[in-house]
MOPAC internal coordinates of N, CA, C and O (Angstrom, degrees):
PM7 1SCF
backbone

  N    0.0000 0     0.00 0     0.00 0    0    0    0
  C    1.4410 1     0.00 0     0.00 0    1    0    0
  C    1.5218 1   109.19 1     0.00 0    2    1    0
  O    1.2310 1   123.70 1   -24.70 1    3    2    1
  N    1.1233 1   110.51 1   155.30 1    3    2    1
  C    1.5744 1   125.43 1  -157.55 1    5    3    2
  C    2.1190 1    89.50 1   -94.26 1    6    5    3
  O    1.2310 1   117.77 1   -80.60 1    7    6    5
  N    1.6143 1   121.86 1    99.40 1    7    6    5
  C    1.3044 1   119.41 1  -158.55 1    9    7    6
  C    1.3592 1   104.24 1  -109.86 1   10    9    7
  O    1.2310 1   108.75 1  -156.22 1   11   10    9
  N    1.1889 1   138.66 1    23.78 1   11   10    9
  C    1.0709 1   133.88 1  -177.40 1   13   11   10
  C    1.8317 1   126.66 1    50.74 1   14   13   11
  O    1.2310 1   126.71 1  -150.59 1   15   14   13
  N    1.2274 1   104.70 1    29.41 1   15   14   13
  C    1.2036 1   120.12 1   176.39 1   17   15   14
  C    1.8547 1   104.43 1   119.27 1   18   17   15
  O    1.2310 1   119.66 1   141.23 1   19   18   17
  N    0.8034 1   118.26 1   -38.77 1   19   18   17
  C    1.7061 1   136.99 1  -170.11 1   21   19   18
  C    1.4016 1   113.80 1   -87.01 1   22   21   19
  O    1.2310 1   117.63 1   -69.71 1   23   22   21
  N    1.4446 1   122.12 1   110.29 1   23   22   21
  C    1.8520 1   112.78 1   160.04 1   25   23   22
  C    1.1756 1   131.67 1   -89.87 1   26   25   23
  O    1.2310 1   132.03 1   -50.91 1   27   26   25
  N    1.2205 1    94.37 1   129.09 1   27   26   25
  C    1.6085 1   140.70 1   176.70 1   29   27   26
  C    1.2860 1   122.71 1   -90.17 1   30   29   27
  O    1.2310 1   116.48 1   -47.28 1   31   30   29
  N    1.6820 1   124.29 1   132.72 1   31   30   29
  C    1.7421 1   117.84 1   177.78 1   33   31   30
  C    1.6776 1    93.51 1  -132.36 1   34   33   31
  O    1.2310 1   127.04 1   -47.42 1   35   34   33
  N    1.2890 1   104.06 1   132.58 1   35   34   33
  C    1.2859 1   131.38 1   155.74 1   37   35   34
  C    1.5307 1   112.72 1   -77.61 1   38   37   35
  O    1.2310 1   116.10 1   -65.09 1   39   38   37
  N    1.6910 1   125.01 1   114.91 1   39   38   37
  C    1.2764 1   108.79 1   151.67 1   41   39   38
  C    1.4151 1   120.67 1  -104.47 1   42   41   39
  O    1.2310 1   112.17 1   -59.61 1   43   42   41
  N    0.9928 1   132.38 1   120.39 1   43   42   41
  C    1.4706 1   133.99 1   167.46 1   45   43   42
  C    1.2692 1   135.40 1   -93.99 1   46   45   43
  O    1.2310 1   105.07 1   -93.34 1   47   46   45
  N    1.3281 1   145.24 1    86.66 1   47   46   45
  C    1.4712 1   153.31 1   176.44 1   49   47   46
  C    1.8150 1   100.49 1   -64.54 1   50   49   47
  O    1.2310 1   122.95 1   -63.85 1   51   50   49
  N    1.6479 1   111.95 1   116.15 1   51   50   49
  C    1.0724 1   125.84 1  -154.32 1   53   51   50
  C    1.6152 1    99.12 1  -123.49 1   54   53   51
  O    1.2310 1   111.49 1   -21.68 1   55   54   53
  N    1.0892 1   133.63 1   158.32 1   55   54   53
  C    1.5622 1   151.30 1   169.70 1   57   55   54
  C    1.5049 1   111.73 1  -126.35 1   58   57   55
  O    1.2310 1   119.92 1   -20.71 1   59   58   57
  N    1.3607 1   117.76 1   159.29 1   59   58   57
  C    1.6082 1    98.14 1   153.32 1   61   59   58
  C    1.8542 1    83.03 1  -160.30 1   62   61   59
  O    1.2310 1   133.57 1   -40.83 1   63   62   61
  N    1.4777 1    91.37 1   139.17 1   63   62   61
  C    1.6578 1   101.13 1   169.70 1   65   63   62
  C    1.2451 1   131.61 1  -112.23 1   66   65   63
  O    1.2310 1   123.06 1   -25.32 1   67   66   65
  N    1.4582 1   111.74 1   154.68 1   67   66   65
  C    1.5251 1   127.92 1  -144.77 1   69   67   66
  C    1.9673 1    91.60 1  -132.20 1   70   69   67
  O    1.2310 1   133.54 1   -43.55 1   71   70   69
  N    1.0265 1    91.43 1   136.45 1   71   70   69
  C    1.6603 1   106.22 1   155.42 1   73   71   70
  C    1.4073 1   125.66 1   -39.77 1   74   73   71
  O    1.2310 1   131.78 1   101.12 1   75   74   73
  N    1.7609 1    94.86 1   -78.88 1   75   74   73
  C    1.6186 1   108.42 1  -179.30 1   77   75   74
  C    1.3358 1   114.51 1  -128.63 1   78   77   75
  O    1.2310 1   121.16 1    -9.33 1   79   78   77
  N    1.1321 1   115.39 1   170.67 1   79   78   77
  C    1.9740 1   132.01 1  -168.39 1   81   79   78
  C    1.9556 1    84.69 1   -50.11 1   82   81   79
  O    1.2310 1   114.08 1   104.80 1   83   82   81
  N    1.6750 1   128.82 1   -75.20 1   83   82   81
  C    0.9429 1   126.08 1   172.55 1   85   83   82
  C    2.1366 1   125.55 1    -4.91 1   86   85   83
  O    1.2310 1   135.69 1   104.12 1   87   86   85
  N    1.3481 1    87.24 1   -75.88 1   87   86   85
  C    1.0815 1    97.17 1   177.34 1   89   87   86
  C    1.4164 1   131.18 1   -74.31 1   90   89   87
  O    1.2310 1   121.02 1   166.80 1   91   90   89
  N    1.2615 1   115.65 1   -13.20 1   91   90   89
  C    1.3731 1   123.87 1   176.68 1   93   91   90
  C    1.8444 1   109.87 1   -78.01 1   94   93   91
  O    1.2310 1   128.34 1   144.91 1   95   94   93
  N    1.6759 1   101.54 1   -35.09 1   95   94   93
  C    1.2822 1   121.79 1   175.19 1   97   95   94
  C    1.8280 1   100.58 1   -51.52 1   98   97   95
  O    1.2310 1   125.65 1   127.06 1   99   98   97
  N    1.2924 1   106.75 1   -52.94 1   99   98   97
  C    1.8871 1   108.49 1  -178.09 1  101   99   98
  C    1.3607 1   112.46 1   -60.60 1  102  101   99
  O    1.2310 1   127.68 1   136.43 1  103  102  101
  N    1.7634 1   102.81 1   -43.57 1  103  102  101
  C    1.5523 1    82.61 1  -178.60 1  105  103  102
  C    1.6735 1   109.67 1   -57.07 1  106  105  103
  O    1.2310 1   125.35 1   109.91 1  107  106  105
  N    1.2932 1   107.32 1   -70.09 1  107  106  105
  C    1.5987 1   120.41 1   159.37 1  109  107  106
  C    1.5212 1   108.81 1    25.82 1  110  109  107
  O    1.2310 1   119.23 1   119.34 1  111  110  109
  N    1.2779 1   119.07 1   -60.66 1  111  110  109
  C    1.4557 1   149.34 1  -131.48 1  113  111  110
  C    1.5712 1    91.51 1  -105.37 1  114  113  111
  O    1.2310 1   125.67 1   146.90 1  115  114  113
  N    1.7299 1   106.71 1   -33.10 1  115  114  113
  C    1.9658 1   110.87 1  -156.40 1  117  115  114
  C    1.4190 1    93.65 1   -90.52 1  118  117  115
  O    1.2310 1   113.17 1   171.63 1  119  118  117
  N    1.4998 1   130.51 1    -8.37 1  119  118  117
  C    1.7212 1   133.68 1  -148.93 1  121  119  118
  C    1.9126 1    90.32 1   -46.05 1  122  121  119
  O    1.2310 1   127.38 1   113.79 1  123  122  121
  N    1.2168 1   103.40 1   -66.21 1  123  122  121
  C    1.6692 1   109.01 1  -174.02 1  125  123  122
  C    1.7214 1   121.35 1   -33.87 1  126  125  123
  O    1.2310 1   132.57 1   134.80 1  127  126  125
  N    1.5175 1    93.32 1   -45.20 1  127  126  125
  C    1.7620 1   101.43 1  -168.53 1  129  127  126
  C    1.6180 1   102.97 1   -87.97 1  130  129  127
  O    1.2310 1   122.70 1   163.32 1  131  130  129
  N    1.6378 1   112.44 1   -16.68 1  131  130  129
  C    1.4811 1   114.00 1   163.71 1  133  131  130
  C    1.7982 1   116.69 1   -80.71 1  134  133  131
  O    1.2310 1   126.07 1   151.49 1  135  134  133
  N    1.2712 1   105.93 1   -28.51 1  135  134  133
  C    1.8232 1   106.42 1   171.24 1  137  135  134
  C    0.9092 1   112.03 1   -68.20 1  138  137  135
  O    1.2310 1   107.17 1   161.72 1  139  138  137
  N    1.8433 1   141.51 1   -18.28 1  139  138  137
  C    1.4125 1   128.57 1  -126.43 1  141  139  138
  C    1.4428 1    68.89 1  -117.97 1  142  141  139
  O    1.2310 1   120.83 1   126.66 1  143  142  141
  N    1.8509 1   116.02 1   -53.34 1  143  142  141
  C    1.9065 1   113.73 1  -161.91 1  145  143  142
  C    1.4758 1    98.57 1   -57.02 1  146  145  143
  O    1.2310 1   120.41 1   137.00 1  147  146  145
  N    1.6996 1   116.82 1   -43.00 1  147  146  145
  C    1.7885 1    86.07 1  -168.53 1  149  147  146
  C    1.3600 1   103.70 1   -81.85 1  150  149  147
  O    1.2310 1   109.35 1  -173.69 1  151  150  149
  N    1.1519 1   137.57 1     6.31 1  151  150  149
  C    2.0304 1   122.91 1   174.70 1  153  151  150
  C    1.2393 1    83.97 1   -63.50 1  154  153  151
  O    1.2310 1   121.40 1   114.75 1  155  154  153
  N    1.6213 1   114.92 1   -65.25 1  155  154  153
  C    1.6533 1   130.08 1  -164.89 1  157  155  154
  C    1.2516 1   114.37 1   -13.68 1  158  157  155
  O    1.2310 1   131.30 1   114.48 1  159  158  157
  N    1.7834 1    95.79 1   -65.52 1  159  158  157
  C    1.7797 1   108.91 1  -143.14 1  161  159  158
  C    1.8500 1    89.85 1   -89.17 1  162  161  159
  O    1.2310 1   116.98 1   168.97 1  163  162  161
  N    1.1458 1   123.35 1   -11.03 1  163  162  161
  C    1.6207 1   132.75 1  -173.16 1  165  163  162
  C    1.1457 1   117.16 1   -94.58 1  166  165  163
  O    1.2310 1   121.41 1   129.41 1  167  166  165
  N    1.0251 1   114.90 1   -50.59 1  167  166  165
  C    1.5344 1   119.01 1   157.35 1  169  167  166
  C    1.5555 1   126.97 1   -40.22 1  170  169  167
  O    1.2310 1   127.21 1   133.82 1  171  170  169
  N    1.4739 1   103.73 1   -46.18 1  171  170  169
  C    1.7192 1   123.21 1  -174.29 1  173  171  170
  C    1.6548 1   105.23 1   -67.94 1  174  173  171
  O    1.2310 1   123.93 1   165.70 1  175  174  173
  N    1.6587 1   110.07 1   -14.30 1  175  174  173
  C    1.4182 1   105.36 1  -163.55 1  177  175  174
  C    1.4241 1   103.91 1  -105.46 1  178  177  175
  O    1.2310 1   126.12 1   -13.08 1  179  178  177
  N    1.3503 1   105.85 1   166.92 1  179  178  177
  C    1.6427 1   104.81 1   179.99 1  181  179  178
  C    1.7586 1    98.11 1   -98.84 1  182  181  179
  O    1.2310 1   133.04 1   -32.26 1  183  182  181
  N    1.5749 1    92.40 1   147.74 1  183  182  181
  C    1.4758 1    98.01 1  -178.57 1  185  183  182
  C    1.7626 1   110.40 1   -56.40 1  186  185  183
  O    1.2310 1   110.01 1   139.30 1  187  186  185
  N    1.0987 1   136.36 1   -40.70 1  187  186  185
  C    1.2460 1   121.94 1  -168.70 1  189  187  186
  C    1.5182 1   110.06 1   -82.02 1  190  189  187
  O    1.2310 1   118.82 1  -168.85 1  191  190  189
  N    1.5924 1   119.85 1    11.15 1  191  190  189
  C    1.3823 1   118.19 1  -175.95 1  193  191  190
  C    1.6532 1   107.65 1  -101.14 1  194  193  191
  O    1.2310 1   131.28 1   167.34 1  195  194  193
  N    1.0855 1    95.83 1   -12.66 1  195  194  193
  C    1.6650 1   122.96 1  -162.93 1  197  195  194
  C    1.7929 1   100.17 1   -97.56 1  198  197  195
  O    1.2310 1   119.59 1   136.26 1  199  198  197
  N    1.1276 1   118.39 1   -43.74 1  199  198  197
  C    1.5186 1   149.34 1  -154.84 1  201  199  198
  C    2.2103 1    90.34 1   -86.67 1  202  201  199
  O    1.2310 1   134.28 1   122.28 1  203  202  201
  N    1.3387 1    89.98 1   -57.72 1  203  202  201
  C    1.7227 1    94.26 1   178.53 1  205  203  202
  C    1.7112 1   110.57 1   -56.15 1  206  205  203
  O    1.2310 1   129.94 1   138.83 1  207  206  205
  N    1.8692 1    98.43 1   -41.17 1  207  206  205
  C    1.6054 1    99.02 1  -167.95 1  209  207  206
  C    1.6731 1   120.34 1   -43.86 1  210  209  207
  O    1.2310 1   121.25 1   -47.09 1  211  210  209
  N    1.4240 1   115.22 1   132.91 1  211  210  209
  C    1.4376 1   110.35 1   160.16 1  213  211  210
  C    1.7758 1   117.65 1   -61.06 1  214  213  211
  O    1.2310 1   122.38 1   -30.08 1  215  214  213
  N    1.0089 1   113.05 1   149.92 1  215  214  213
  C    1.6970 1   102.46 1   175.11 1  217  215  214
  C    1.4410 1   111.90 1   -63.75 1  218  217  215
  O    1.2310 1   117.34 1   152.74 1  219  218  217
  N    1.4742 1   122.68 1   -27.26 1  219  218  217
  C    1.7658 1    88.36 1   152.62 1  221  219  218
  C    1.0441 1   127.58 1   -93.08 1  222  221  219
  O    1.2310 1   109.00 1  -173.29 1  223  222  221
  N    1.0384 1   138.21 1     6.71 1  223  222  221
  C    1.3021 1   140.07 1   154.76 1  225  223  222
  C    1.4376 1   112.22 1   -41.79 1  226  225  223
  O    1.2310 1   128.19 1   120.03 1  227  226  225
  N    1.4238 1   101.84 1   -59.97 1  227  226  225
  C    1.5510 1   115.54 1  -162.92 1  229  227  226
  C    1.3929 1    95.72 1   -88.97 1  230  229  227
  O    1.2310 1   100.05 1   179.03 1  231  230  229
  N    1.5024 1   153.70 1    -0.97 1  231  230  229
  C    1.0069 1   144.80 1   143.16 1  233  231  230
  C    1.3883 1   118.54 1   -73.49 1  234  233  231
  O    1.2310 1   112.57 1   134.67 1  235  234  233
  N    1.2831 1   131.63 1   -45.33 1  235  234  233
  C    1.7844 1   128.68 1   161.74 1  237  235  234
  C    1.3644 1   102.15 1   -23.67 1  238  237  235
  O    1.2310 1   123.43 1   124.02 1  239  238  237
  N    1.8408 1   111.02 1   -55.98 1  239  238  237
  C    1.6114 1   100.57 1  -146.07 1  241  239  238
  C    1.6943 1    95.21 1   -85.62 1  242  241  239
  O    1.2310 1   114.50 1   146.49 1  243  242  241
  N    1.2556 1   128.03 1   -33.51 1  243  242  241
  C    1.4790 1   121.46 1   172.27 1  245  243  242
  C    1.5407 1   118.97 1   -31.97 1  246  245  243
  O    1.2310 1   124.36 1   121.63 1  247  246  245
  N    2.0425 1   109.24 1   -58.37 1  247  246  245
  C    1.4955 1   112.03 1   165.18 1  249  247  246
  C    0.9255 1   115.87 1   -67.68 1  250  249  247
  O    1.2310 1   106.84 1   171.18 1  251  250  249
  N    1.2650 1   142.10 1    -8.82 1  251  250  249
  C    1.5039 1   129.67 1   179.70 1  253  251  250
  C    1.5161 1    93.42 1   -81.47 1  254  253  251
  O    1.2310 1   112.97 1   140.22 1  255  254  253
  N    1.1646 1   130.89 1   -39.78 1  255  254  253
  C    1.9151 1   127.20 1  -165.71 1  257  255  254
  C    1.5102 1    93.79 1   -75.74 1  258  257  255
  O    1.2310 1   125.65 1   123.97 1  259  258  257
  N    1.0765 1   106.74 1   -56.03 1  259  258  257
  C    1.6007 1   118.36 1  -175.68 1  261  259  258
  C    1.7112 1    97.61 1   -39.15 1  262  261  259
  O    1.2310 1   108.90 1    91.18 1  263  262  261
  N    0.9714 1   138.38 1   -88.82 1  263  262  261
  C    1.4528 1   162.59 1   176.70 1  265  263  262
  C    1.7156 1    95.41 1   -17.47 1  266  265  263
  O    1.2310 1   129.09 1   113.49 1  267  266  265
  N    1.3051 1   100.09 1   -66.51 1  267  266  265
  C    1.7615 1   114.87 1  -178.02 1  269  267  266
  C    1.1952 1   104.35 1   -54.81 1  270  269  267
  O    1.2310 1   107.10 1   142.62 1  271  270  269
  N    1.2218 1   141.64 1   -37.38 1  271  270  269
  C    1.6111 1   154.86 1  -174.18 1  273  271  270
  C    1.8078 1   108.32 1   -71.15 1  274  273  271
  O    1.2310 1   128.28 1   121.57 1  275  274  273
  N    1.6776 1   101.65 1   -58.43 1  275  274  273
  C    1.7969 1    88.62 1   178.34 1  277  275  274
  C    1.5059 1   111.00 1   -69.70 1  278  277  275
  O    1.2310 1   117.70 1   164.16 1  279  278  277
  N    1.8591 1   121.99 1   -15.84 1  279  278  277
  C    1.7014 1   111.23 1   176.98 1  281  279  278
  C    1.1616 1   107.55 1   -69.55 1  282  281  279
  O    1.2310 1   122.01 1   137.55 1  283  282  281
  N    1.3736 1   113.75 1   -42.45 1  283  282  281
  C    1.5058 1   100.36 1  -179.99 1  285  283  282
  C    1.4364 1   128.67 1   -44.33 1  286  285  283
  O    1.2310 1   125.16 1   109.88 1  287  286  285
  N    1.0803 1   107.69 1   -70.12 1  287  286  285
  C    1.6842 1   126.45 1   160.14 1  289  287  286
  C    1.4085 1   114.36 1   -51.54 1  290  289  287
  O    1.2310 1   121.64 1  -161.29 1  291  290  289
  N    1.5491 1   114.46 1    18.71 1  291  290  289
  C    1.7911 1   110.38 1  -173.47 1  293  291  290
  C    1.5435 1   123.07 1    26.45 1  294  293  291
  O    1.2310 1   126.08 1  -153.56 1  295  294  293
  N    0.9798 1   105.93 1    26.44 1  295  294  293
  C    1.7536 1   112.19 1   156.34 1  297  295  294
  C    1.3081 1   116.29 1   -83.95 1  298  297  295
  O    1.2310 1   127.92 1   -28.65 1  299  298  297
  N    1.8271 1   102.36 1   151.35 1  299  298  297
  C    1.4243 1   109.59 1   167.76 1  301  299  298
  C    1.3992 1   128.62 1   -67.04 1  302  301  299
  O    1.2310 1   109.18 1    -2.35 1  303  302  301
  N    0.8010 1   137.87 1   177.65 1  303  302  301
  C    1.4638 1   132.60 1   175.76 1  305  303  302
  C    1.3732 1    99.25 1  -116.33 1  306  305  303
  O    1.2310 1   116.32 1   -60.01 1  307  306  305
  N    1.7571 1   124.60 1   119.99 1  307  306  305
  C    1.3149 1   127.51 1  -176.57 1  309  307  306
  C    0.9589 1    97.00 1  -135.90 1  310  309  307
  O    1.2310 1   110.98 1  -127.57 1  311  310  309
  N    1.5846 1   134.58 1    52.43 1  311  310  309
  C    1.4440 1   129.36 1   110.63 1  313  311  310
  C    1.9304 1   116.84 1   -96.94 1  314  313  311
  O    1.2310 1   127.48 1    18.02 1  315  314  313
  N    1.6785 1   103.20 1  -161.98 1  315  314  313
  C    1.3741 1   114.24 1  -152.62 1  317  315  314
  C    1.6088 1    87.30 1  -141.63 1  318  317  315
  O    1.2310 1   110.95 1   134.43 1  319  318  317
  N    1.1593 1   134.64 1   -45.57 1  319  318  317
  C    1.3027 1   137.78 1  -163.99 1  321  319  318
  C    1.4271 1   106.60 1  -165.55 1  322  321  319
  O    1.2310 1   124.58 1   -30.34 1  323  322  321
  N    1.7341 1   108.80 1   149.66 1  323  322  321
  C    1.3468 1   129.03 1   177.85 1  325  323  322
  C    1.5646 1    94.13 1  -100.96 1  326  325  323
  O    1.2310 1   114.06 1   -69.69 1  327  326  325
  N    1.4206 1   128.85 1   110.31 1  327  326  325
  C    1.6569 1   122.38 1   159.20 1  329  327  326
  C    1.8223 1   108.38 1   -88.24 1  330  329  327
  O    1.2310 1   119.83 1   -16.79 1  331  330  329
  N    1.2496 1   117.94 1   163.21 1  331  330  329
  C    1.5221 1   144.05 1  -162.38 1  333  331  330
  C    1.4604 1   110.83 1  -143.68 1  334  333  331
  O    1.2310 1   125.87 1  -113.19 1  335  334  333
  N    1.6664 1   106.32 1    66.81 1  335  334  333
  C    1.5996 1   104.06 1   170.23 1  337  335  334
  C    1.4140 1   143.72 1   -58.13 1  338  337  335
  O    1.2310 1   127.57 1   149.04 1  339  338  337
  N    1.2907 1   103.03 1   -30.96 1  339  338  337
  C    1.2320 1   158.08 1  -171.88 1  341  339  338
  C    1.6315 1   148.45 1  -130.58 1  342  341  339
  O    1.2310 1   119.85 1   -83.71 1  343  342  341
  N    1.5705 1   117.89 1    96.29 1  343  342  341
  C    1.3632 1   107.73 1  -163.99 1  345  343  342
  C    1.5757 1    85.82 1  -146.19 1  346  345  343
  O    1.2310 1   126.92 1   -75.43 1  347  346  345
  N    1.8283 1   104.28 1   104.57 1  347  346  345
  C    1.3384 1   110.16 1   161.57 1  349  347  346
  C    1.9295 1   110.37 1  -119.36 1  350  349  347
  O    1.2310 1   129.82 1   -56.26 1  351  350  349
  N    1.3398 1    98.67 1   123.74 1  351  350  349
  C    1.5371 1   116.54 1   165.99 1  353  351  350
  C    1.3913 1   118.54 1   -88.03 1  354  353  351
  O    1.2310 1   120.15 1   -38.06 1  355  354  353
  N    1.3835 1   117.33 1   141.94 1  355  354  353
  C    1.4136 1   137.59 1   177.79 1  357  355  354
  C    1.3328 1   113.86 1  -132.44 1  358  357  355
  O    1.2310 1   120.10 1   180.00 1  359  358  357

């Protein structure tokens, strides 16, 4: 995260839901191209913009990268929802 001089770690314990066994198997498959969008989109942000977010806030914008990530790569998107069990700042 972009800290204004100071480092900072976000941990986030993440979910994402699927319909059926099938599709959960694809996401399954996406774990890498889903780790890489949130370093991406987290990194780009400044810690106190991230720090203000409500947890849905900051879950909208996760599926929104997420989403933007399988068009790129012309993949489907075979999840349903990004869940946020977990959000500890340091």
């Amino acid at each position: 995260m972009n800290t204004e001089g100071y480092e900072h770690y976000l941990l986030l314990d993440l979910a994402l839901t699927a319909s059926n066994e099938e599709l959960a198997n694809k996401v399954e498959s996406a774990i890498p191209l889903i780790q890489s969008s949130t370093v991406n989109l987290l990194t780009n942000m400044n810690y106190s913009d991230i720090r203000s977010m409500s947890v849905v806030e900051l879950r909208q914008k996760l599926l929104d990268e997420y989403k933007k990530a399988y068009e790129e790569l012309k993949m489907t998107v075979t999840f349903n929802d990004v869940l946020i069990s977990k959000m500890v700042f340091q």
